[in-house]
N, C-alpha and C positions, 0 to 999 in steps of 0.2 A: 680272068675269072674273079680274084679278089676283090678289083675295084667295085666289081657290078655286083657281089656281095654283100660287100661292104656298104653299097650305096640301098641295095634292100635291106641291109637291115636297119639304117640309119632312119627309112621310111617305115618301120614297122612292118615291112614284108616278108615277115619270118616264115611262110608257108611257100611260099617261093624262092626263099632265100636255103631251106629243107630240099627243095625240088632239082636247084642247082647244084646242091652239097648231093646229090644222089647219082646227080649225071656225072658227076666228076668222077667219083665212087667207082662208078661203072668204068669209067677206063682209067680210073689210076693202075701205075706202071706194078705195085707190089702190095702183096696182101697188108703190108702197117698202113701206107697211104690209105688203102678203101677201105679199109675198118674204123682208120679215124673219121675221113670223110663221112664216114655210113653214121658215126656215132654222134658226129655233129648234127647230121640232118637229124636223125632219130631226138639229141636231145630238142631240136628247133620245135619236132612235130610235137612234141608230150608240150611243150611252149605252150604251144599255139591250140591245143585241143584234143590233138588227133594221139590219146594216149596210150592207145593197144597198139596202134602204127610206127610210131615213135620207139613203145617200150621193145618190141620186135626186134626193131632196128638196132637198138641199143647193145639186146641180148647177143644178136650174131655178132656183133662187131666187138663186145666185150671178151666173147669166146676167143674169135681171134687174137685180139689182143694179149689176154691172157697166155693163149698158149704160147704167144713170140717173147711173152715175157717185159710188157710195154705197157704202160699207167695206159689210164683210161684219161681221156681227155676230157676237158670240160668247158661251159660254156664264156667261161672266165679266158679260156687261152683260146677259144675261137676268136673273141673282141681284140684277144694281145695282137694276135697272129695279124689281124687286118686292123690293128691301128686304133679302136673305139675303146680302146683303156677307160672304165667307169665309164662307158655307156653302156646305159641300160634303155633298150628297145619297150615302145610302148606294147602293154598287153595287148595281145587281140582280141 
């Protein structure tokens, strides 16, 4: 799942690259994993337009996070995690 990540978002396909961060989301194995995931996709969709969708997203998974006692991730360590250190995805 990384690489084809990684490769949308290399193409500017951050609403899709949201969509994949959501299915993951959905079966990741514990509530840190799908809250980060969810918070990724969430920061991709506020990215990309969709910022009531995004913000949503952000808020549940922040909750989560919160209560486990775990930062909030950002879209700086989404790029680290898959490799694009100082890439910056074209706006949509």
């Amino acid at each position: 799942m990384a690489s084809r990540l990684a490769q949308l978002l290399r193409r500017g396909r951050e609403r899709e690259a949201a969509q994949a961060l959501r299915s993951a989301a959905e079966g990741a194995a514990t509530p840190a994993a799908r809250a980060v995931l969810e918070r990724w996709a969430g920061l991709l969709l506020v990215r990309c337009g969709r910022e009531v969708e995004g913000t949503f997203a952000i808020e549940r998974a922040d909750a989560t996070l919160d209560l486990l006692g775990l930062p909030q991730p950002t879209l700086e360590g989404l790029f680290q995690e898959l490799g694009l250190e100082g890439h910056d995805p074209p706006e949509p």
